[in-house]
N, C-alpha and C positions, 0 to 999 in steps of 0.2 A: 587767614593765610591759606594758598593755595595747597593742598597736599601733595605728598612726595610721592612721583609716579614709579614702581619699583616694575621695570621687562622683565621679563622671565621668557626663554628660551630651550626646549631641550632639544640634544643634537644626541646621533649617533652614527651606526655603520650596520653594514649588514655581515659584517662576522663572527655577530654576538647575537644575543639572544633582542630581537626586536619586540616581537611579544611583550614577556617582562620588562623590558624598557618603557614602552610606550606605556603601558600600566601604570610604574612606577612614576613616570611625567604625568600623567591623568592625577596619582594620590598624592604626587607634589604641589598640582595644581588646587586642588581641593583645601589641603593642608596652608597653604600661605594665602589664600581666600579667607580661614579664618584668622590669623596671623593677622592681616591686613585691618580685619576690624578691629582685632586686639589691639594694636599697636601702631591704629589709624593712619595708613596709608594706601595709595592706589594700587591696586594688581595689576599691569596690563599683560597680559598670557599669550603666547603664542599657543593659538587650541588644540593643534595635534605637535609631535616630536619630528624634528629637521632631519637628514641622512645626504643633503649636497647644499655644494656650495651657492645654485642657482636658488634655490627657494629659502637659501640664508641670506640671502641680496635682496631678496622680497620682503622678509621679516624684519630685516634692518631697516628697510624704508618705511616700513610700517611703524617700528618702533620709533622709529625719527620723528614722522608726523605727530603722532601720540606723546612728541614733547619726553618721555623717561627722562630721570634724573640719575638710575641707578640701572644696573642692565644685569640679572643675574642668569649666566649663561652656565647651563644645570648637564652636566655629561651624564646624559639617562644610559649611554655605554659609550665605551668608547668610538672616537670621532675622530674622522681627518683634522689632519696638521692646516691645511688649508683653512678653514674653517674660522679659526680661533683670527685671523686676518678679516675677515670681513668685518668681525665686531669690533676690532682694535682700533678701527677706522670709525667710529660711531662718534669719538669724542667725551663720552660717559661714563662714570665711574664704573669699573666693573668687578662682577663676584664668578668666580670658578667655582663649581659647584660639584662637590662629589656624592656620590650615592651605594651605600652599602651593596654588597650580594646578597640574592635571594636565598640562597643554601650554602652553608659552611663546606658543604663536600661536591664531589662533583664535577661537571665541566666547570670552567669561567664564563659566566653568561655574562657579566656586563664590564668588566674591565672599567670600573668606572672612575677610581681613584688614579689609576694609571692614565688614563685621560687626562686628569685635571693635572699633574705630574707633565705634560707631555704641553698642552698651554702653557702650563707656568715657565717652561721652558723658552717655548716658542717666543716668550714675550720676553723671556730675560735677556734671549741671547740673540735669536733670528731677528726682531724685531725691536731691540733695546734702543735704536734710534728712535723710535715713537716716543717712546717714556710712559707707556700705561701703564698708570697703575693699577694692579687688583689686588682682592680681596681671594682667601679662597675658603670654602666651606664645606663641611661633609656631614651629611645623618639624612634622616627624614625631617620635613618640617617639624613632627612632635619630639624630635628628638634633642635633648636636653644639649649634647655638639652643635648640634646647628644654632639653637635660639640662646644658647650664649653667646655664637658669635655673632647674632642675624640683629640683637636687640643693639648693640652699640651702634651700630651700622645702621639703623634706621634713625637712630636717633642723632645721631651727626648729620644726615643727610638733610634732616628738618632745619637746622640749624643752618648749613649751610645753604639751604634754600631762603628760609628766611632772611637771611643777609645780602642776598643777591637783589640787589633794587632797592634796599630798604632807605628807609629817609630816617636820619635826626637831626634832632635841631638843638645845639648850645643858644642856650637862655642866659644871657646876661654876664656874657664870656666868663671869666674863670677869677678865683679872688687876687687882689695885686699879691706878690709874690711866688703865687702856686705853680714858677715855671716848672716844672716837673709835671705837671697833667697839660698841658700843652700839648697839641697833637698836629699833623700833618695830613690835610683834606685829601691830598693828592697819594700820598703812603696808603692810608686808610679804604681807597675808592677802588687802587688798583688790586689789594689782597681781597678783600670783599664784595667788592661794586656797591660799598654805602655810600650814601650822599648827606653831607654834613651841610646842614642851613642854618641861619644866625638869627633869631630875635631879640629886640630887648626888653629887659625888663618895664619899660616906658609903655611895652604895648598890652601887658599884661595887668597892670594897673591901670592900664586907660580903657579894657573892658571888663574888670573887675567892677568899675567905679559905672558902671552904665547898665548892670543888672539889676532887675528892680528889686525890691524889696521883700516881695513875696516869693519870689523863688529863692531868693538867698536865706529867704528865714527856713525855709524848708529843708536847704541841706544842710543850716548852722544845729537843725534838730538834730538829723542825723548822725552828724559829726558829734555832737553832746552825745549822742546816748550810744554811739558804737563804741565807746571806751571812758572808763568811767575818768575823772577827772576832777583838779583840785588846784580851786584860787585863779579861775580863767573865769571872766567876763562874760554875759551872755553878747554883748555889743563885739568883744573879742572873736566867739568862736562865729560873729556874722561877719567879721571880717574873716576869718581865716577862710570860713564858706565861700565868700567874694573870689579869693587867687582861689582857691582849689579850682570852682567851677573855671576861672580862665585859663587857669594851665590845661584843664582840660579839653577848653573848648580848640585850643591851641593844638593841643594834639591828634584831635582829630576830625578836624577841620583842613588839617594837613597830612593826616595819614599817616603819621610818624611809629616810627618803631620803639625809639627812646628819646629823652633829651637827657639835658644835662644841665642845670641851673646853680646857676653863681647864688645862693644859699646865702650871701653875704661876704662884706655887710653894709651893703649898699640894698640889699631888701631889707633892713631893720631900719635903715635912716630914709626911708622912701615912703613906709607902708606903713612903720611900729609893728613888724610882726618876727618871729623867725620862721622860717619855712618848713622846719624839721617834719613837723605832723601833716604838713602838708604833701611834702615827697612821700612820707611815710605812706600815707592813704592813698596817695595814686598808684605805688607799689601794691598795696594790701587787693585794691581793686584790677590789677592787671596789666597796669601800665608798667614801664618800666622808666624809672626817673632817679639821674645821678647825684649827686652833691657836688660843687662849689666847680659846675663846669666841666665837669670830667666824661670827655667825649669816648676816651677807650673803656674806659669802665663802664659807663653804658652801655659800651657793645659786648665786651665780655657778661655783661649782668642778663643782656638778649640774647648770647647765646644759650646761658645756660638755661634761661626760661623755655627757649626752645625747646630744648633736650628733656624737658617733660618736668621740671621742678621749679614750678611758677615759683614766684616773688621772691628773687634773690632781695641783697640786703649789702650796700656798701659800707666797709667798715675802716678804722686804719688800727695801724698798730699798736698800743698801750704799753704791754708789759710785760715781760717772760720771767718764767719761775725753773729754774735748775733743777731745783727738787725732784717736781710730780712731772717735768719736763711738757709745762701747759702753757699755752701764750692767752694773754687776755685781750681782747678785739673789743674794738669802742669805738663809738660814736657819742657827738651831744644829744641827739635823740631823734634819729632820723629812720630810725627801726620800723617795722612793721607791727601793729597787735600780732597778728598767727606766730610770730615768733619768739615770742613774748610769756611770762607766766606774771599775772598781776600789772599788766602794762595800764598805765593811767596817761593821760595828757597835763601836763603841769606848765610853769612857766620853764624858759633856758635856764641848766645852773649855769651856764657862762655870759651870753649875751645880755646886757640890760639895756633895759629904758625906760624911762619914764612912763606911769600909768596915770589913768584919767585925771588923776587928784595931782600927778606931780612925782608923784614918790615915784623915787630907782627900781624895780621890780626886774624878776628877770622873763623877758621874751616871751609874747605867747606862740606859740605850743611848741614844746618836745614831748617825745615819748619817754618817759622814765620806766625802764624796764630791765629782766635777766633774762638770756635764751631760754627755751626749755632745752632740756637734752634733749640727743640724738645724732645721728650722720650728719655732718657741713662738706661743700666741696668749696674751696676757696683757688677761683680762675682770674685771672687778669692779663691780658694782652699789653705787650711790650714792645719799643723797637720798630713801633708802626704796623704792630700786627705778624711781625716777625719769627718774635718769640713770647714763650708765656710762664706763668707762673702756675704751677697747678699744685695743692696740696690739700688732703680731706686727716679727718681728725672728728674727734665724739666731744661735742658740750660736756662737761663736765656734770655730772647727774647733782655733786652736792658742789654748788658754787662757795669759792673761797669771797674775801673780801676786797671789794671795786666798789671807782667812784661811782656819780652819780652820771644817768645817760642809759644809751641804749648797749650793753653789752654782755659779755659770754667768756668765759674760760675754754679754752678748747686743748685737749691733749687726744693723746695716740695718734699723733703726728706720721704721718707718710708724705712721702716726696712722689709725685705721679704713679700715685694709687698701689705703689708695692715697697718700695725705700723707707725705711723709717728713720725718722729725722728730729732730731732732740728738739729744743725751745732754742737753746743756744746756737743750733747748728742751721734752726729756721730764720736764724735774727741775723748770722753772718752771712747768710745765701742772698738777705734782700739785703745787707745794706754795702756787701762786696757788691753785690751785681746795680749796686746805685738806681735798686727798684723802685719804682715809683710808691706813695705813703697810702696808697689805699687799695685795699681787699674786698670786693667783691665776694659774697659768702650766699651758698645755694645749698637748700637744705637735700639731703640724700647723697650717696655716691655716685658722682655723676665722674667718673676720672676715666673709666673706659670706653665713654662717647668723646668726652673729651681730648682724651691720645688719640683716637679716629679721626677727629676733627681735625686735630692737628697733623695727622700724618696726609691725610687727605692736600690738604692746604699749605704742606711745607714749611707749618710752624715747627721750632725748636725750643720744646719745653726745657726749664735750666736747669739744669745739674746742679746736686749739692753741693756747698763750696766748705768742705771739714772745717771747723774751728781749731785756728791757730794761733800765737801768740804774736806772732809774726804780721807786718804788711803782707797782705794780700790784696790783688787788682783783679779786675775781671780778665775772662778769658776771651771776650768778644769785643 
């Protein structure tokens, strides 16, 4: 993926201290050069500091060329009102940018917050028919103000970048009655610019079945020994090796960002396999792959990968406990090992079929595993990308007792990263707001790239909906 080109611009006047200005844009510039590598994205810099609007009409065409995705325009002193119009017209996200005084005492040399006060104005009021939005920020690069607010901000823009052109592909549309993951190619294209393509199952098995034998025994080794495993066939994990390598070759042969495969069970009556360990591993390795179709949840599970916290993890909802106010998150075993403690491959406890001999057996492979602990952030887009569900919470360090499959206990519940929100009061929010039955789970706190994301994009994360005894309907 292409990286996120972040302009940078300083502007000022000649009433203030230009010196110190121009210094301070030199140690700006320095300072988010190494920013840049830390938190891998592109600098494009304008090399010395702007003071008219003619040579801000140069830099803006300059920054046009150079493609930015992000434009942070840095008041190294305060600067004409004029000014802050030329970038508004860019089209790109923009950041206001303030910068401390050199001396507590003294003249006012750079008037620099007062500037960025004096923009944010320009844009709210003189120029609120535009609709720019910005961002606004104040410190030096090393300064702990700034890269708290510069890290969400870069990390949304990744995201939003990589969504922009992205291709997926539903494999093997979605299972008969799962209207509820059903989704809208056209909703989907126009908030994102993804592009949703269709394969079927028929083509995945018909170059499964055309791999020869020695490379398939090569990744059925693999597959055997990257997790240990119990009552699975060596003929089995050379079948499972067969789809793995064709989903994969599926994905990128076509370039895709994520898919999304009907899981069943029309791949159990086709193949004899369940796919569980098979998503699992394409996730483990970097892919991003849904369960039983599910087109927004793959995109929700590619944002968050974006956002810097590889192999998200789709789950749905099991069980909530009053008590320790913890919800239990389950899958049949479609998990990742990394997320896992004692994760084995076994046969499905639910799906069966018939094994070599004849005998009922259940499904090769699922993951049978328990989270480890730690931070989750649990994102899923709704509504056509409209609105979303955001809520993060800590694995339970000593798990209680749960069936068998891939899942976690999660409590200390918050509702868009600040709200704290019971088990019962997270169970009335999704099933008043008639949320769709599956959870998308990315390990870390990822909820203030993701309010970014969403404020960016004019998503409407859902409010808590209090537990009452009463009907309650949604508010949208």
């Amino acid at each position: 993926m292409a990286k996120v080109k972040v302009g940078l611009v300083g502007v000022y006047a000649g009433n203030f201290d230009l010196e110190a200005a121009e210094r301070g844009y030199q140690d700006s510039i320095r300072g988010l050069q190494k920013l840049a590598q830390e938190l891998d994205f592109e600098l494009v810099a304008i090399p010395k500091g702007l003071g008219d609007v003619e040579s801000c009409i140069a830099a803006r065409k300059e920054l046009e060329a150079k493609g930015v995705d992000f434009l942070l325009l840095q008041l190294s002193a305060f600067a004409a009102g004029e000014i802050v119009a030329v970038f508004a017209d860019m089209g790109v996200r923009l950041g206001l940018w303030g910068v401390p005084e050199p001396a507590e005492t003294g003249m006012l040399r750079l008037n620099s917050l007062c500037g960025v006060n004096l923009y944010a104005a320009i844009l709210g009021t003189y120029l609120s028919e535009r609709k720019v939005k910005f961002k606004w920020f104040f410190g030096r690069p090393e300064d702990e103000l700034f890269q708290n607010r510069f890290r969400p901000t870069v990390a949304a823009l990744k995201a939003i970048k990589a969504l922009d052109g992205a291709k997926f592909a539903n494999i093997g549309g979605t299972p008969e009655g799962y209207y509820d993951v059903y989704w809208n190619d056209g909703r989907l294209r126009s908030k994102f610019n993804v592009i949703v393509r269709r394969h079927e199952l028929s083509e995945v098995f018909a170059i499964a079945d055309k791999l020869s034998d020695a490379e398939v025994s090569k990744v059925a080794k693999e597959i055997m020994e990257e997790v240990p495993s119990k009552d699975i066939t060596e003929r089995e994990f050379k079948k499972l090796a067969r789809v793995y390598m064709a989903f994969e070759r599926i994905i990128k042969d076509n370039e895709y960002t994520g898919v999304a495969i009907a899981c069943w069970p029309q791949f159990q009556a086709a193949y004899g396999l369940a796919a569980c360990t098979t998503l699992g591993r394409l996730n483990e390795k970097g892919y991003i792959a849904a369960c039983e179709g599910d087109i927004p949840s793959a995109v929700s599970m590619a944002i968050m990968k974006y956002m810097g916290e590889g192999k998200p993890v789709l789950m749905d909802l099991s069980k909530f406990d009053t008590q320790d106010d913890s919800i239990l998150f389950w899958h049949c075993g479609v998990g990742h090992p990394s997320w896992g403690e004692k994760c084995i491959q076994c046969p499905h406890s639910i799906l069966k079929l018939p094994d070599e001999t004849g005998k009922i057996k259940g499904a090769p492979a699922a993951y049978e595993m328990v989270f480890k602990p730690g931070l989750v952030t649990l994102m899923r887009l709704t509504d056509g990308g409209n609105r979303l569900l955001l809520v993060t919470g800590e694995v339970l360090k000593v798990q209680k007792p749960s069936v068998l499959g891939t899942r976690g206990w999660v409590g200390n519940l918050k509702l868009n990263g600040e709200e704290k929100i019971s088990a019962l009061e997270f169970t009335n929010t999704v099933l008043v707001n008639g949320f769709e039955h599956h959870f998308p789970l990315a390990r870390g706190d990822l909820s203030e790239a993701i309010l970014e994301f969403a404020a960016w994009l004019d998503i409407q994360p859902l409010a808590k909906v209090p537990y009452r005894n009463y009907l309650q309907v949604r508010a949208w």
